[in-house]
C-alpha positions in Angstrom: 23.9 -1.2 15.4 20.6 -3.2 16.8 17.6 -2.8 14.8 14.5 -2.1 17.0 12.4 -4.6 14.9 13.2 -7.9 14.4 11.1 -10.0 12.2 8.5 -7.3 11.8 8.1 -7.1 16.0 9.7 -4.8 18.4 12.5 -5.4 20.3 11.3 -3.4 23.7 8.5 -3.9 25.5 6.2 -0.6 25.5 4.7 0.3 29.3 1.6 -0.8 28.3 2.9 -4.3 27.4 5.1 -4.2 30.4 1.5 -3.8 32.5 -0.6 -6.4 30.4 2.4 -8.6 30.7 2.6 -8.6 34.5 -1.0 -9.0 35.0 -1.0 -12.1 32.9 2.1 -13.5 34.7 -0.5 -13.3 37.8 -3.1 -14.5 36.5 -1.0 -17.9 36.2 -0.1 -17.9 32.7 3.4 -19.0 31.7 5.9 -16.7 30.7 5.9 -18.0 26.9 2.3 -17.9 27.1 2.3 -14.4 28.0 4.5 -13.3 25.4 2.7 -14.8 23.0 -0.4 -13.1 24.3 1.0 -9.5 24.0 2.7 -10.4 20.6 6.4 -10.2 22.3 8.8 -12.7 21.4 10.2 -14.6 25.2 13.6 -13.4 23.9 11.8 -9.9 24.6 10.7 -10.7 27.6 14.0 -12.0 28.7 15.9 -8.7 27.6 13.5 -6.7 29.5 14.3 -8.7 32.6 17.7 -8.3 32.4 17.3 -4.6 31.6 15.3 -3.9 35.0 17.6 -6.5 37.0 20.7 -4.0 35.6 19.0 -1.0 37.0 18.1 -2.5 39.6 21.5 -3.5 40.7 22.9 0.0 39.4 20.6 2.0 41.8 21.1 0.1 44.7 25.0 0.6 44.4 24.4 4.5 44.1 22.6 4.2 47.4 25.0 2.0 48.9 28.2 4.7 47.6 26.6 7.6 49.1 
């Protein structure tokens, strides 16, 4: 079973982070950069990617099936 905190930081990103995140990804930071702004590890980062990319993906095949 996966433990939620790894190293004393969360695994997920909270909606919050997500936002602060994005906003510093505009403003031209670097995706490590970023993470390390918000306290997220980029291994965070990366699973949160993959995690919208997968729903992503998902939806758009219940759209195409109906």
């Amino acid at each position: 079973m996966n433990s939620p905190l790894i190293h004393e930081r969360r695994r997920i990103m909270a909606p919050a982070k997500k936002v602060d995140f994005c906003q510093l990804i505009h403003e031209c930071h670097s995706l490590v950069a970023a993470a390390k702004w918000i306290d997220v590890s980029i291994r965070t980062v990366q699973r949160a990617r993959r995690t919208v990319a997968k729903n992503a993906q998902r939806d758009t095949v219940r759209h195409d099936s109906k």
